[in-house]
N, C-alpha and C positions, 0 to 999 in steps of 0.2 A: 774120659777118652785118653788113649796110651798117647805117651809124650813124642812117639814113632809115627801116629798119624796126625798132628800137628806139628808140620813145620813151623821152626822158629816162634810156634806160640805167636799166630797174625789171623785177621778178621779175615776172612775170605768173600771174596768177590763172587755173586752167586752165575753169573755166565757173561759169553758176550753174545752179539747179536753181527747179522753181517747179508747184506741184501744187492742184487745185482740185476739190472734189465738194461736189454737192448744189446746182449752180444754171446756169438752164436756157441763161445765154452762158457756161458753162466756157471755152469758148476764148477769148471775149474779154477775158476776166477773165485767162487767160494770158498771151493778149499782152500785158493791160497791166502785168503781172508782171515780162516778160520787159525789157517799156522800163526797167522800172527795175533791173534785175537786167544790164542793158547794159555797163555798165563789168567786169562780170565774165569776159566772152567777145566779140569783136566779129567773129573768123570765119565762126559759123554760127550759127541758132537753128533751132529747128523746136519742134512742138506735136502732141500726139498725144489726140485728143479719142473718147468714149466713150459711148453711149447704152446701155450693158449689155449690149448685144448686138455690138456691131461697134466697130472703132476705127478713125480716120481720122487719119489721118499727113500733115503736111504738114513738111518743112523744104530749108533752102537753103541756097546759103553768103550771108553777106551780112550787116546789120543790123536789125533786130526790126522797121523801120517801113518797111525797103524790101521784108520778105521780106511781111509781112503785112496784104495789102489787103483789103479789106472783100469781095472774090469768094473771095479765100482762107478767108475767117474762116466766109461761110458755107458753104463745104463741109466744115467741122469743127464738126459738130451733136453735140450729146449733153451732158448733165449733172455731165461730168467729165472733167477735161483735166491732162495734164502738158506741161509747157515747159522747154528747154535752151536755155539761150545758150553759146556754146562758141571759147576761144582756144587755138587747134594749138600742137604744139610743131612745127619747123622739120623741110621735106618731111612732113609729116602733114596739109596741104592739101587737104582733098577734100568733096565732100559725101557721100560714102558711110562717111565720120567723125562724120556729122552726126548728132544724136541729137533725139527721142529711139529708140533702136530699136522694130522692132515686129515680131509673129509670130504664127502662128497653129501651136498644137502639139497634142499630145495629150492639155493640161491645159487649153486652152481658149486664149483669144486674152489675149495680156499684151504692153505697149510699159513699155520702161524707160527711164529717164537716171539719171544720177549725177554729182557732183561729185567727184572724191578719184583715186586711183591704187593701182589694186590691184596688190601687190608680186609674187603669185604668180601674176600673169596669163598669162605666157608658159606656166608647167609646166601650170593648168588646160589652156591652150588645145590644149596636145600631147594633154594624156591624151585631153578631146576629139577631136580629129580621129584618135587613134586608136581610138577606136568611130566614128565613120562622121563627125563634126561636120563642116559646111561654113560655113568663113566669109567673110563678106562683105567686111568691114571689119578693119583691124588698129586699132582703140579697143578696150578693155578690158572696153568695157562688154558688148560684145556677147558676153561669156564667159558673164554673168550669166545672159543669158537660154537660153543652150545644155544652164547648167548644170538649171535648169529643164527645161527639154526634156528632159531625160536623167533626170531622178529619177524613181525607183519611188514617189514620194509620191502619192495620191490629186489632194488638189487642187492648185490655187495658191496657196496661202498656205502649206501643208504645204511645198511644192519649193522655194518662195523661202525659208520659213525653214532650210530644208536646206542650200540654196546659200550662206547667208549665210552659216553656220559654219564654209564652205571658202576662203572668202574671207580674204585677209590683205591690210594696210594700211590705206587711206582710202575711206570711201565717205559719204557721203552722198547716199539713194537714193530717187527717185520711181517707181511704178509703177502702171499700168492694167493691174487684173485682176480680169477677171469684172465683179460690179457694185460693184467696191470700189477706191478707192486706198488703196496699199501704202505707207508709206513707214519708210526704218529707218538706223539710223547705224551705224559702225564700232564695234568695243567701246570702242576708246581715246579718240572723239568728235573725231576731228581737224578734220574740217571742218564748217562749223556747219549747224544746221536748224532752220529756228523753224516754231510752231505760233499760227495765225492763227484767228479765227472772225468771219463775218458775221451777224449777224441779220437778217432777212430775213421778210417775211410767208408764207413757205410752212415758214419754220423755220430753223436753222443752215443756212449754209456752210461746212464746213471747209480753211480753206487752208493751204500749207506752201512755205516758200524760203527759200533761203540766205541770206537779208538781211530785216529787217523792214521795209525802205523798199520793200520790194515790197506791203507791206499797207496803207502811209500810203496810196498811188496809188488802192485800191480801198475804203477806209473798212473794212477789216479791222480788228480788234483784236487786237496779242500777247499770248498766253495761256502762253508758255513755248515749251522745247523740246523737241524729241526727244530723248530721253537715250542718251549710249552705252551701244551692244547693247541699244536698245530698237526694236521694230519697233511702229506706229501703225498701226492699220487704221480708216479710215473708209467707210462703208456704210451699208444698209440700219438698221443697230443703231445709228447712232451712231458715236460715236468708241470705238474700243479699244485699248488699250496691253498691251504685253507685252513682258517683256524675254525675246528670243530664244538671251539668252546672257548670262553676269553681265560685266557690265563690267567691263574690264582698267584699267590706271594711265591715271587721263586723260592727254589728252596733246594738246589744242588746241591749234590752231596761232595761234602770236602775232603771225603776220605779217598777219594780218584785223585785228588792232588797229592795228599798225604803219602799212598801206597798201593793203594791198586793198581792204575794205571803206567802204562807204560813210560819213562822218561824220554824217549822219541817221539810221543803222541801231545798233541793242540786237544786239550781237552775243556769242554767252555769257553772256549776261545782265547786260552790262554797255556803256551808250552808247558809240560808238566816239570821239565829239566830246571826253567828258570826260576818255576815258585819252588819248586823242592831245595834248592841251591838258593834263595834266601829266606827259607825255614832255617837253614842252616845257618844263614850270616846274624837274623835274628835271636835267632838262639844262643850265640856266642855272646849278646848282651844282656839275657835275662839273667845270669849270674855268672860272670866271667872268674874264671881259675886260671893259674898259670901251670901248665903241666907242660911234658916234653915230645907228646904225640897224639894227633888225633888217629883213632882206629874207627872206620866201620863195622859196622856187624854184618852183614852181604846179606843180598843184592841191595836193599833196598834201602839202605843208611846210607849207601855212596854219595849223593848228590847234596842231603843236607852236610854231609862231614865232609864235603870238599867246601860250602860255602863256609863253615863253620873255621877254618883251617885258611880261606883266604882274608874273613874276617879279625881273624885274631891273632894272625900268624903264626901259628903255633902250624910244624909240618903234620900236613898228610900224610899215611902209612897204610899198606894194606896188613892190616897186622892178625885179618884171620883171612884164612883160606877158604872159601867154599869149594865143596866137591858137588856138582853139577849131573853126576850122575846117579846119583842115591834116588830110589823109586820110593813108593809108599811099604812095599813088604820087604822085609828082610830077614833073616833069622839068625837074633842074638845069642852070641856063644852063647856057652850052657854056665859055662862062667860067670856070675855078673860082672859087667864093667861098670862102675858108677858113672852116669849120666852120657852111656854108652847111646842113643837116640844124636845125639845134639853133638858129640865127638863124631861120629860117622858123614855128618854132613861142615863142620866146624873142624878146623885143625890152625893151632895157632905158629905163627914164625917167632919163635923165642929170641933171634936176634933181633928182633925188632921192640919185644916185648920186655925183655929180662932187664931188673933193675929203673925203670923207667914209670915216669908219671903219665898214664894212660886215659886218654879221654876215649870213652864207648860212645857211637855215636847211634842211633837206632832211631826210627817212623813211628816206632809206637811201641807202645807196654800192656797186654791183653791180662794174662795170668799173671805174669813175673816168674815161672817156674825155668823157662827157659832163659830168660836174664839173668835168672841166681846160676843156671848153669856154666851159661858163658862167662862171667865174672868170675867164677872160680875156674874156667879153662885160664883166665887170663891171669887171674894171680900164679896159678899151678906154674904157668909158663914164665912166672920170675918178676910180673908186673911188682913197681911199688908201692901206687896208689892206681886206684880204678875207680874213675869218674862218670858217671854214665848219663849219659845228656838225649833225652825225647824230642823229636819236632813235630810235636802235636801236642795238646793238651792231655789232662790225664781222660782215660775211656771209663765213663762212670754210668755209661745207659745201653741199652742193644739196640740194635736198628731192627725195625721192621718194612723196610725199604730196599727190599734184594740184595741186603749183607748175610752174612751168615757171622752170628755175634753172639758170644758164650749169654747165658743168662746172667741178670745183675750181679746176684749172688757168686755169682763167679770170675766177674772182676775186679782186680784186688783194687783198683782206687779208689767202687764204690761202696769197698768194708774198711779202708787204712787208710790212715795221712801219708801224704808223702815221704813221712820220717819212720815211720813203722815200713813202707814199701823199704826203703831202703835198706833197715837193717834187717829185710826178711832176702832181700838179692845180694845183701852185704857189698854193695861199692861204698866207696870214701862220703861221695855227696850224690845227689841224684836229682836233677833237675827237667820239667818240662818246660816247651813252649808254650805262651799262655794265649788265650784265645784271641784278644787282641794283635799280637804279632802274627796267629796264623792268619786271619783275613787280610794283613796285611799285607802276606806272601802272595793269600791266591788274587789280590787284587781287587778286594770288595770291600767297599767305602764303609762298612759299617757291621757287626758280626751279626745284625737281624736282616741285611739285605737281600742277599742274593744267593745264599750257601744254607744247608741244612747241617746244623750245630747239635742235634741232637744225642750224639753218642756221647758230646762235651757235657751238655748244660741238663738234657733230660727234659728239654724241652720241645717237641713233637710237631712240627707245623701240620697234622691234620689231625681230623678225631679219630681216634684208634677205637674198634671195636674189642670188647674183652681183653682189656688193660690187662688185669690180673693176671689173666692165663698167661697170656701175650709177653707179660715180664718172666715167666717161670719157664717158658717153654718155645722149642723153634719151629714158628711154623715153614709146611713145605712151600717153599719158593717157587719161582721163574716153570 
């Protein structure tokens, strides 16, 4: 893949998720859910809105403020709305990928989305299609609701807890049904879901999204989470909780601390700003140098190289620029510019840089092709030494748990030592943080507790169907 459609060379977060009942702009409340739940998916978003009686679908491919204009918003009337924002894995481009789904069955009318990666998707979708299933879309999600479709259970809430228990791997799950939203997590909790509520003079709102900076937007309050193998039903009654299934070994994914999530978001119950910021102070003790500036690498090195920078005292500097407007297409002079891709979105401040002992501070290292770039923007720009410091471990396995992650063979930690990574990025030294200190950022007593370590250790807390394939190839997501 061109080095143009991977920014910054980072694992990508496969969508968010974002659920709303009991007020009368549900959908606008969506979208403005979805704006901030934007960094989580920039493909596609769509909104699936509910008056009890009927549901209104709208989505597209695109971004949240171009998909949804104020003639869109009011053709999505009703009291209750779910929102997807949604990023592909490569050839899975489409808008009939786009979520959230929606149908009308013999249980009544129900639209879904989800965030996560269901492991046993392909075998559900056979046995499906061998009783009669038709599908539309090849996303995972649209399994959910067939499986639905398909149950001997009376209502909707019966067949979706039915379905869940057939379900394996990652979910974090919104649903319109009937006059209720659904929503419910994997037993192992891998991906996150928080529970929100407004006050309001007609009574509660109950809202739900993969990030709590979706309820700053709308004067929400976080009330907790959903718990794995717990299913939330909000309605008529109120809020209800039930665990549809006892919860298996947590198994969170620590890469929402790492780098996906937002640093104004309570993720697991715990700020993303203050564990990313002692990633940072950590890291300044796994091999301390004495240099004359810390740099970020933006956006998302900020917080560990500010802790990094109060631990060690060496100053903080913005010593690259990012340019915030750069899209995914562009077209490069006819000139080559060497490592013209990563200069377009990267511009270094030479007064800050030239002559000086430079620490790179960065969330993580995927490829390296974009680290070997930077490192030579920042020698170009006069650095004397280029130190380049990880707060994370090195990335030596893919997720199959709604990341979107190169195959093995494609990253470099799990073909080179760390001494070979560095003279292929060319910095002075190059160091990660090692998995012990991250649990100890995100706040878990032990690195087999409560977080899913597997992109570190290659070690998988559930049974993976078709290993083999599964390491060589991405399957389609969310």
């Amino acid at each position: 893949m061109p080095d143009e459609e991977l920014p910054f060379d980072k694992l990508h977060e496969e969508c968010g998720v974002f659920a709303v009942y009991g007020h009368s702009e549900a959908a606008n409340l969506a979208h403005l859910g979805l704006h901030a739940l934007q960094h989580r998916g920039q493909e596609s978003a769509g909104i699936a809105s509910s008056d009890g009686k009927l549901i209104y679908t709208f989505k597209s491919m695109g971004h949240v403020a171009d998909i949804f204009t104020a003639s869109v918003l009011n053709g999505l009337p009703g009291y209750m709305a779910i929102g997807h924002t949604r990023y592909s894995t490569a050839g899975d481009s489409s808008v009939l990928n786009a979520q959230p789904f929606s149908v009308s069955c013999n249980k009544g009318r129900i639209a879904v989305a989800h965030n996560g990666n269901i492991t046993n998707a392909a075998e559900l979708r056979s046995e499906l299609e061998d009783h009669g299933a038709i599908f539309q879309a090849s996303s995972d999600s649209e399994v959910i609701l067939h499986l639905v479709a398909h149950s001997n259970q009376r209502t909707l809430a019966e067949a979706l807890r039915e379905a869940l228990m057939l379900l394996d791997g990652a979910f974090s799950l919104v649903v319109v049904a009937g006059d209720s939203i659904i929503v419910a997590r994997d037993p192992h909790g891998f991906r996150p879901l928080a529970i929100g509520r407004m006050n309001t003079a007609k009574g509660p709102v109950y809202v739900f999204a993969s990030e709590t900076c979706a309820f700053d937007l709308i004067d929400a309050h976080y009330i907790g989470d959903v718990e794995p193998g717990e299913m939330v039903i909000a309605g008529p009654n109120g809020l209800t909780r039930e665990f549809y299934t006892l919860p298996d070994r947590p198994a969170q994914c620590v890469f929402e601390h790492v780098y996906f999530s937002r640093p104004d978001s309570i993720v697991f119950g715990v700020p993303v700003q203050q564990s990313r910021e002692l990633m940072g102070r950590l890291l300044s003790e796994e091999l301390p140098i004495q240099a004359d500036v810390i740099v970020p690498i933006p956006d998302s090195g900020v917080a560990a190289a500010l802790g990094y920078s109060h631990a060690s005292g060496i100053p903080f500097a913005h010593g690259l620029i990012r340019n915030h407007y750069v899209g995914r297409t562009f077209i490069e002079p006819s000139q080559a510019i060497r490592d013209f891709g990563v200069r377009l979105k990267l511009n270094p401040v030479r007064e800050i840089l030239a002559g000086k002992s430079v620490i790179l501070v960065d969330d993580s290292l995927v490829r390296g092709t974009t680290s070997q770039k930077i490192v030579r923007m920042v020698r170009n720009a006069g650095a004397r030494e280029v130190h380049l410091r990880i707060s994370c471990p090195p990335t030596i396995s893919p997720c199959f748990y709604g990341v979107d992650t190169p195959t093995k063979r494609e990253l470099i930690a799990a073909n080179q030592t760390v001494d070979e990574i560095r003279q292929f990025i060319d910095c002075d030294t190059l160091a990660y943080l090692s998995l012990d200190k991250l649990s100890m950022a995100v706040r878990d007593t032990n690195a087999e507790s409560h977080f899913c370590y597997a992109c570190y250790t290659g070690k998988y807390p559930t049974e993976l169907v078709n290993i083999e394939e599964l390491m060589t190839s991405r399957p389609n997501r969310c």
